[in-house]
C-alpha positions, 0 to 999 in steps of 0.5 A, a space after each residue: 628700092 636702090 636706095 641708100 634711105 631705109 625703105 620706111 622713110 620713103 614717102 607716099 603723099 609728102 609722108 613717109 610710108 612708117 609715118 602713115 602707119 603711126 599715123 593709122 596706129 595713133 587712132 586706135 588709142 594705144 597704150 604704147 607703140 613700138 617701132 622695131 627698125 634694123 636697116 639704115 642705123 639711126 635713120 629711122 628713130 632721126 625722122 621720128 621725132 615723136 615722145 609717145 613712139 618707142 623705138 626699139 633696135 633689131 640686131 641682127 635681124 634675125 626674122 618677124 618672131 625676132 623682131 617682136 620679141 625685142 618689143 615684149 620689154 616694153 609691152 603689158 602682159 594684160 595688154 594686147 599687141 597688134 601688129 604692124 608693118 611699116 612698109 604697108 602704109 594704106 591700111 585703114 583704121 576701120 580695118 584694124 579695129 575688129 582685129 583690136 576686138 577680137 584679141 580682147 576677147 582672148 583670141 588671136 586675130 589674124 588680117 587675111 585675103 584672097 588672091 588669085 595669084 597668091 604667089 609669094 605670100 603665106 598660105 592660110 590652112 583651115 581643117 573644118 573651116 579654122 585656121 591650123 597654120 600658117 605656111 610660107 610659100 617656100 615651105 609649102 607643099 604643092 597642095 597648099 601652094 594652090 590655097 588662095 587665102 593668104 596672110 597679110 601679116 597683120 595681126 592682134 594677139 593677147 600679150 599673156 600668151 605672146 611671151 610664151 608662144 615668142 620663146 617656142 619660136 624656131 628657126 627651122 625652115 627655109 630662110 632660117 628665121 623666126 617667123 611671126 606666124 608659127 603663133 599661129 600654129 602654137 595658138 591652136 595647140 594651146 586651144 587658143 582659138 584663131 579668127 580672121 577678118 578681111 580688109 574692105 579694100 584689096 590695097 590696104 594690105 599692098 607692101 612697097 618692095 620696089 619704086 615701082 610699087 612705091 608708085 602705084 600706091 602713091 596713085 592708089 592714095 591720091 585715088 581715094 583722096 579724090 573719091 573723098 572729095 567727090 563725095 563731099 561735093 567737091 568739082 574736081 575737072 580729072 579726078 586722076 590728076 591731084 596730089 594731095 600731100 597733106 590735109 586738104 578741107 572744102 567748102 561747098 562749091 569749090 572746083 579745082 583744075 588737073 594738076 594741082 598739089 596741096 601740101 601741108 594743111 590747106 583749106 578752100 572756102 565756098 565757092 573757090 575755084 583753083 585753076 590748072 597747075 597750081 601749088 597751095 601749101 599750107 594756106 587758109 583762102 576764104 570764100 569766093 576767091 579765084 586762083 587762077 592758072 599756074 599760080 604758087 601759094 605757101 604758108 599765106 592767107 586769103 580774105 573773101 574774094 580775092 583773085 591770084 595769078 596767073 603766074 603768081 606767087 605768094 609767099 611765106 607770111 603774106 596775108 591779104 585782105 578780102 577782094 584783093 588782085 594779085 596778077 601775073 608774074 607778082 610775089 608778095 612775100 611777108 605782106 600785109 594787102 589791105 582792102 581791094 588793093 590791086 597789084 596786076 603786073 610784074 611786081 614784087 612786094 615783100 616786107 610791106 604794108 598795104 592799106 586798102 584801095 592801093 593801086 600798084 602799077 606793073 614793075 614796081 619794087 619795094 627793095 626791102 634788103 640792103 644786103 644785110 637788113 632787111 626793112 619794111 615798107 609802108 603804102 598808105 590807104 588810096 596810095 597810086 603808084 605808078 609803074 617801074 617804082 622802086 621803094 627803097 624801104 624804110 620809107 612811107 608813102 602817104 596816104 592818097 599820095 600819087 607815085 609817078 611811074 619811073 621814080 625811085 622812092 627814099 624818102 617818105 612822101 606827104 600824103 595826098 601829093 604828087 611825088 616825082 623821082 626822074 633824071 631830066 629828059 634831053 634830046 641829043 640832036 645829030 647823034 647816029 646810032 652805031 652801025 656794025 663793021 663790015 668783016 674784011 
């Protein structure tokens, strides 16, 4: 990977790849789940921050067999154990739970596919149809090097064999490990029978070994998310150009432009349509609202018929009301914008509230902190405040008051008033401008 970081805590969609895996493991209702790490000291067991997961250190690390065994403490001998791999992040649920199935039936389950080019990987060997063994490719022979079924390395197996089959485990072979898959060879001479079961999809059993194939499963993922909204009724402009990094929900209706990312926990009412470029993180919009091109939302929400942007940004703890605008270049940041309010242009609005029918003008300011306070602002039901205000909070502007542009604001104003807050303008008769001086 060329990194410094255990290669588990690298992320797929905004999550680690070992997070993924607890994630699908988490569905399957365990009784227990333990993660064996080894490479990155504490890293690991630091980004997990999860009381039902038992970490578990391997040291040394000394081969899967090894790794297991360091788990059997912690594991139920009338249980079963299936396991997992924390690089291989894609696998889905529905693919596991026939192997859970089989193990519970007193069998050893084993996960496997075919491949074309089956270079790398472990060989499934049959003798009349069943699996004898598995073999790594290094100890292949060239007989079984042209076997095309191979082992995905997942697995399920009843505990009251494991700690048995564990301790008879050697290291005799190439790397000099204990392989997890000589079971397989101790299952079928214990008559314990092996049976196999195959994932719907080829990449669900794809590992990460490098950046380049962190890559191709990040596009795998978004690839399937964007299937899923497809057949959810979700217009998409270019199903190859989303990110979804977290979980995204749509009402009917909704269309969404190329290149926009949603992070966290994100939901689109009807009708919603999301314009190119955009970042919604952690947002709640309601039906009927409009986002328009290049436009920033995170950890806010937005009433029915709203329209943002372009080029704005909503920011932590902003909430608007229904049919509210919020044009180009403006951040509202810990607001609340009442009722049809409008704020078009070039302003910023932050730690205020905004009653309905307020009409913000372009370059207004509410100066919310004095370097180290920071105070609200209070903008009253029909307020007009005209461009290139600044409100120097605490203050409140009166309900229906009218804010002539160019004033600066520090007392509160009387509802229903024109307030004014201007330097006298002069005329300097005679002046010239300054003309350059020519070089010598």
């Amino acid at each position: 990977m060329v990194s410094e970081r255990p290669k588990v805590l690298h992320e797929i969609a905004g999550k680690s790849l070992l997070a993924h895996v607890l994630s699908t493991a988490k569905l399957l209702d365990p009784a227990q789940i333990c993660v064996i790490y080894g490479y990155g000291g504490d890293a690991v067991p630091h980004a997990i921050d999860d009381r039902f997961v038992r970490m578990v250190k391997q040291e040394p690390q000394l081969g899967t067999a090894h790794a297991v065994l360091q788990a059997l403490p912690h594991l139920n001998d009338k249980h079963i154990t299936l396991v997992l791999y924390g690089d291989v992040p894609l696998t889905h649920t529905e693919t596991l739970l026939p192997l859970v199935k089989i193990a519970l039936n007193g069998q050893v389950a084993l996960l496997t596919i075919e491949m074309s080019n089956p270079s790398g990987y472990g060989r499934i060997i049959r003798k009349g149809g069943k699996v004898r063994r598995i073999v790594e490719e290094k100890d292949a022979s060239p007989e079984e090097r042209t076997v095309t079924e191979v082992n995905t390395g997942i697995m399920a197996l009843p505990n009251q064999f494991l700690t048995g089959w564990l301790s008879k485990i050697k290291n005799t072979n190439a790397q000099g490990e204990f392989y997890l898959t000589d079971v397989i060879d101790l299952a079928v001479n214990a008559g314990v029978e092996v049976v196999t079961s195959h994932p719907t999809h080829h990449w669900e059993v794809l590992g990460v070994n490098s950046k380049g194939q962190l890559a191709h499963l990040e596009r795998l993922y978004q690839q399937e998310q964007a299937q899923k909204l497809l057949n959810s009724g979700v217009t998409l402009l270019d199903p190859g150009r989303i990110d979804i990094r977290g979980e995204l929900s749509c009402g009917n209706d909704v269309i969404i432009d190329v290149n926009c990312v949603f992070e966290g926990h994100v939901k689109l009412g009807d009708g919603v349509s999301v314009g190119a470029n955009c970042i919604l993180r952690d947002v709640n919009i309601e039906a009927g609202c409009k986002i328009e091109p290049f436009s920033l939302l995170e950890k806010s929400s937005m009433g029915a018929g709203c329209r943002i942007g372009p080029f704005a940004r909503m920011r932590p703890g902003s909430e608007l009301a229904d049919e509210v605008h919020i044009g180009n270049f403006v951040e509202i940041k810990n607001s609340q914008i009442g009722f049809n309010s409008k704020i078009n242009h070039l302003s910023y609005v932050g730690d205020a509230t905004v009653g309905s029918k307020v009409n913000i003008g372009a370059g207004t300011i509410t100066c919310n902190y004095d370097g180290a306070n920071k105070y609200r602002t209070i903008i009253e039901d029909g307020a007009f405040i005209g461009s290139d205000t600044q409100l120097i909070a605490p203050v409140t502007v009166g309900k229906g008051s009218t804010i002539g542009a160019g004033s600066t604001i520090t007392r509160n104003t009387p509802t229903g008033e024109l307030t004014l807050s201007r330097a006298k303008q002069i005329t300097v008769n005679g002046w010239t401008r300054p003309v350059k001086k020519t070089k010598e």
